[in-house]
N, C-alpha and C positions, 0 to 999 in steps of 0.2 A: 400451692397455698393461695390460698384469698385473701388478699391485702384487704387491711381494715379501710374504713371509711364509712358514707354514707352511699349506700344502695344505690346505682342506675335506674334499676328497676326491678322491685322486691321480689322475692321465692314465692308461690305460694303452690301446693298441692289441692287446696280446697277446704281444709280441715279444721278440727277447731285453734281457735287462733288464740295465739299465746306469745304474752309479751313477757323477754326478760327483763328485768329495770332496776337498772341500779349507776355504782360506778363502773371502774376499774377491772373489779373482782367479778362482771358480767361480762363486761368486754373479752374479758379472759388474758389480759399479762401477763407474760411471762411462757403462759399457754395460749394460742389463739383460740379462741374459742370456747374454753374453759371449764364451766361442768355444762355447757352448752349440747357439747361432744356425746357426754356420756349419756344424758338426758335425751336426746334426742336418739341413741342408740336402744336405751332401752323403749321408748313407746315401740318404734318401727318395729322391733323385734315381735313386740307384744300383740300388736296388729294395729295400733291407734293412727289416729289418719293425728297429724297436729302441725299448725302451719303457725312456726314464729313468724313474728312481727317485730317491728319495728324500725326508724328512721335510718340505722348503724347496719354493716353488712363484714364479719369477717369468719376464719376459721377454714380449717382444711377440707378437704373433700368428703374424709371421714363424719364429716357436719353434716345432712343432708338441707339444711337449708340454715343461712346466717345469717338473716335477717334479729336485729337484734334493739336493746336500747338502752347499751350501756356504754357511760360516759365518764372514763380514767379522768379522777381529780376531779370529778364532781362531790357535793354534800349534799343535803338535806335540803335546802333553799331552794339549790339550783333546780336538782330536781323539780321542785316543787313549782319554780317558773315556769315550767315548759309543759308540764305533763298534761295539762289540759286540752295542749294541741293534737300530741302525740296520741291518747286515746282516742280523740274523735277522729284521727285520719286513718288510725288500724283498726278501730273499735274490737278491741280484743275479746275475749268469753273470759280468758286469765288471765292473770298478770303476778309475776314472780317477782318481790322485790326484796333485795339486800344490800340497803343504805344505812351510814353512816357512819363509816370505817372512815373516811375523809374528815369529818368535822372533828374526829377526837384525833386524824393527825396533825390539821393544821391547827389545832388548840381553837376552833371556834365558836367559842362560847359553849364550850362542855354541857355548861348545865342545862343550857335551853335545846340542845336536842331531842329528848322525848317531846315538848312541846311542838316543833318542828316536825315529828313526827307525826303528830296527833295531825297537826294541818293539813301536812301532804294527803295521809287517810282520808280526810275529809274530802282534799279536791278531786283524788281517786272516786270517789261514790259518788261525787257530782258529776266528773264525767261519764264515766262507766257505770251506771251504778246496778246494770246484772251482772257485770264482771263477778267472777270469784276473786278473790286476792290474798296470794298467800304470802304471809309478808313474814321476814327470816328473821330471827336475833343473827347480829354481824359474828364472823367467826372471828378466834383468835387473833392477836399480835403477840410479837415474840416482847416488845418491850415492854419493862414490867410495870411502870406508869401508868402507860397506854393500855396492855393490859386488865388493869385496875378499872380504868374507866369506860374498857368494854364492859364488865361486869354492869358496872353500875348503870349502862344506857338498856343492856338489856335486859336487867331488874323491873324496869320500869315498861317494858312490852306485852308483855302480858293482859295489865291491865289496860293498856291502852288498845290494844286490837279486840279486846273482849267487850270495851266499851262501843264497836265499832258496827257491832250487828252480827246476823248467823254471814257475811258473806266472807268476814274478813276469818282468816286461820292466820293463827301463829305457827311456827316452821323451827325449832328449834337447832338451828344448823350449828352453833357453838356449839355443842356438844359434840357434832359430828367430826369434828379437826380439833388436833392438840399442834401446838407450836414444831413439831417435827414434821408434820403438813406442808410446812411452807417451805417456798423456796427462798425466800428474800427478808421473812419475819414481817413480810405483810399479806403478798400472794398466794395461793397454794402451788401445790407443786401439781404434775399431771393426775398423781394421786390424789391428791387432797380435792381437787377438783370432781375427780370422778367420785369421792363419798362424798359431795354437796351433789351431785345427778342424783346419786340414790337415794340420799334423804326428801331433794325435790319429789322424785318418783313416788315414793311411798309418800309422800302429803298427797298428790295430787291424787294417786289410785283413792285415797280415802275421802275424796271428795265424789259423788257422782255426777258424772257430767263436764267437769274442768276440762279435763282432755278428751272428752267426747266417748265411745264406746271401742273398745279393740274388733275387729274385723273376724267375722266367726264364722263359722259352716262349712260344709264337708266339702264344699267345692265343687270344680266339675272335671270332664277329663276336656284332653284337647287330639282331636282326632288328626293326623295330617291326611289332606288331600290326595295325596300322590300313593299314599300306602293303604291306607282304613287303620290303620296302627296307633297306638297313644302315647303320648309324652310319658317317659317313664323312668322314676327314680331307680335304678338298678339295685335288688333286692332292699330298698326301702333305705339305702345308708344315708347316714346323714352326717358323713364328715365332709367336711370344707372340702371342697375343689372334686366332689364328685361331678361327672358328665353325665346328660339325660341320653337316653335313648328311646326309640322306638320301639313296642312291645303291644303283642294281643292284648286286644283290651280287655282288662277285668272286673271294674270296678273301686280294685282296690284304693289303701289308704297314698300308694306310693305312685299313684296316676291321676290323684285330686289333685287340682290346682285352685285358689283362692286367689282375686283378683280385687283389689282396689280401688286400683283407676290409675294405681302405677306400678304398685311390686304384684311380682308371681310368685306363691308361696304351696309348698309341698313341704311333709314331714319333719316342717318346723324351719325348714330354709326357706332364704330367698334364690329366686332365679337372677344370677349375675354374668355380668360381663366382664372378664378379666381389666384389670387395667393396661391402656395400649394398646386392645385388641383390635385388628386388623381381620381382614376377608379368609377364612380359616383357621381363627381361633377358634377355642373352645367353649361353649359357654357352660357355665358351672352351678353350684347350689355352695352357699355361703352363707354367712351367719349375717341377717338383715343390720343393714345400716340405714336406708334410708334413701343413700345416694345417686346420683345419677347414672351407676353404670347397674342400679339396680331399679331403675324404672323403665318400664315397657309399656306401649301404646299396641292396642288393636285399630289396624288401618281397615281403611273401606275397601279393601283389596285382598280380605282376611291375612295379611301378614303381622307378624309382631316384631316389632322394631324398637331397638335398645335406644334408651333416650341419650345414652355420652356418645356411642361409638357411631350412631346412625344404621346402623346394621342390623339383619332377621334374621331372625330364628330358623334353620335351616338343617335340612335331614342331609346329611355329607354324601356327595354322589347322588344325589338322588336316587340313593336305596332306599329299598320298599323292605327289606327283610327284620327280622326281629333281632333285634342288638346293633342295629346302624343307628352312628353316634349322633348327634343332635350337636350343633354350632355354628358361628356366625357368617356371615357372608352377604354380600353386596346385595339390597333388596334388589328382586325382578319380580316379585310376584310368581314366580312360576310352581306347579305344582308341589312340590315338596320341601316350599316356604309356606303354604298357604295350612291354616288350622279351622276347626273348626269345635266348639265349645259342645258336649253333649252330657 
C-alpha cells in the first residue's frame, strides 16, 4: 500500500493529465484510492495513455499512478483557496470534481453553497481555462437531513455548470449510489466507489479528447534474436496467467503486440510480471491495470525490461524451438533476451 500524503515526486507516463479534485470522497477513505482504482483500470484497459495529477499521492498498487488532489474535510472555500496554484503547477487537460459533501456536513452556511460553487467554476476557467471539467452532483448521505440538503445543493448544478460554457459537463454521480453504497453513511464502499470510476468513464469517453485517444493498431511482432521465432500468445487465449512462447512467425492476431511507451498489449491483455517475481518467473498476460509490474522499456541493447521487478523478457534455456516458454530473468543482453520489432 501507498501511504497517503503529498508526493516526493509525482507519477507521470506522459499522458493526458488529469486532475481529481475534491475532498475526502477523492482522496478515497475508507478505500485508498477510491474510484481512483477503478478509473484508472478502465482507460489502461482501453488503451488511454492518462497521467493523474496532483499535489496528494495515495492508493495501492492496483492504482497505476496516485497522484491526486483530494483533501478529507475540505469544502467549497477551501478548495477554492488553493486551486489556482494547484492548476498552474499540473496544468491539467481535465479535472474531475466532487465538492461539497463537507459544507452541508459541517452545516456551513448551507444555502450559499451553490454560490461557492459558481466561484470555484469561475477560478477553474481562469486557471485552466482549456481544461475540460467535469464537475459531479455530490453522492448520497445516509442522514436524512443531510440528505435532504444534498438534493437541494444539486438542484441547483445544473444551471450553474450550463451557465459555465461548452467546457464545463455536469456528471450526474448521485444517481449513480444509493445509501447501501456506503460504508460509513458518508464514504462508499469499494463498490460504491468503483460505480462513481464508471459513471467518471463514461462522462469523460463522451467528451472528445478529456482523456486523450485509446492506443490502436494491429501492432507488430517481436522476433527474438537467438531463434527468428515470435512472441507468441499460445493458441490466442486470453485467460489471466497465460505464458508467452516462441513460435514461427505468422502474422497472426496472437503474435501482434501494441506498444505505448509502457504496456505490451496482445489479444486484449497486458504483458505482466507476476507479483514478487524473481530470476525464473514466469511472465504472463493479465487483465491491464496500468501498474508497474505492467510497464516495460525497450533498452538500447534491444532487451525488454519490467519496470517493478528490473528484469527481461527472456526465452527459458535459451531455446530456439517452437513452444519454449517466454519469462523473466536477470538482464544480460544475451541472445535470447534480445527482440527485435517487425
Amino acid at each position: 500500500m501507498v501511504q497517503a500524503g503529498a508526493a516526493a515526486a509525482a507519477e507521470s507516463n506522459g499522458g493526458t493529465r488529469v486532475m481529481p479534485l475534491g475532498d475526502s470522497i477523492t482522496e478515497g477513505t475508507q478505500v485508498p484510492g477510491g474510484y481512483r482504482i477503478g478509473l484508472w483500470q478502465r482507460t489502461a484497459t482501453a488503451g488511454y495513455r492518462v497521467d493523474l495529477v496532483g499535489s496528494q499521492f495515495n492508493g495501492p498498487a492496483a492504482l497505476g499512478d496516485h497522484d491526486h488532489e483530494g483533501h478529507p474535510g475540505w469544502r467549497i472555500d477551501q478548495i477554492d483557496a488553493n486551486v489556482s496554484g494547484w492548476l498552474r503547477s499540473t496544468t491539467p487537460r481535465t479535472v474531475l470534481l466532487h465538492i461539497g459533501t463537507n459544507d452541508i456536513l459541517q452545516n456551513f452556511n448551507v444555502a450559499g453553497a451553490p454560490a461557492r460553487m459558481s466561484t470555484l467554476l469561475d477560478r477553474i476557467a481562469t486557471a485552466a481555462p482549456s481544461a475540460d471539467v467535469f464537475v459531479a452532483t455530490i453522492i448520497p448521505l445516509a442522514n436524512p437531513g443531510q440528505a435532504a440538503a444534498v438534493r437541494t445543493f444539486n438542484a441547483a448544478l445544473p444551471g450553474i455548470v450550463r451557465g459555465k460554457g461548452p467546457r464545463f459537463h455536469l456528471v450526474d454521480m448521485h444517481a449513480a449510489l444509493t445509501t447501501a453504497d456506503l460504508i460509513d453513511g458518508i464514504h462508499p464502499t469499494a463498490g460504491g466507489y468503483d460505480k462513481m470510476a464508471a459513471t467518471w468513464y463514461a462522462a469523460l469517453r463522451s467528451v472528445g479528447g478529456s482523456i486523450g485517444d485509446p492506443v490502436t493498431g494491429t501492432g507488430t511482432a517481436l522476433v527474438g534474436a537467438a531463434s527468428g521465432r515470435c512472441l507468441d500468445v499460445p493458441n490466442g487465449s486470453t485467460a489471466n496467467g497465460t505464458q508467452p512462447i516462441i513460435w514461427d512467425c505468422s502474422g497472426a492476431a496472437n503474435q501482434r503486440w501494441t506498444y505505448d511507451g509502457q504496456t505490451m498489449r496482445a489479444v486484449g491483455k497486458c504483458l505482466d510480471s507476476p507479483t514478487g517475481a524473481v530470476a525464473g518467473s514466469k511472465v504472463q498476460l493479465w487483465d491491464c491495470s496500468g501498474a508497474a509490474n505492467q510497464r516495460w522499456a525497450f533498452t538500447s541493447g534491444s532487451t525488454i525490461r519490467n519496470a517493478q521487478s528490473g528484469l527481461c523478457l527472456d526465452v527459458s534455456g535459451a531455446a530456439t524451438a517452437n513452444g519454449a516458454a517466454v519469462a523473466l530473468w536477470t538482464c544480460t543482453a544475451a541472445a535470447n533476451q534480445r527482440w527485435s520489432r517487425a
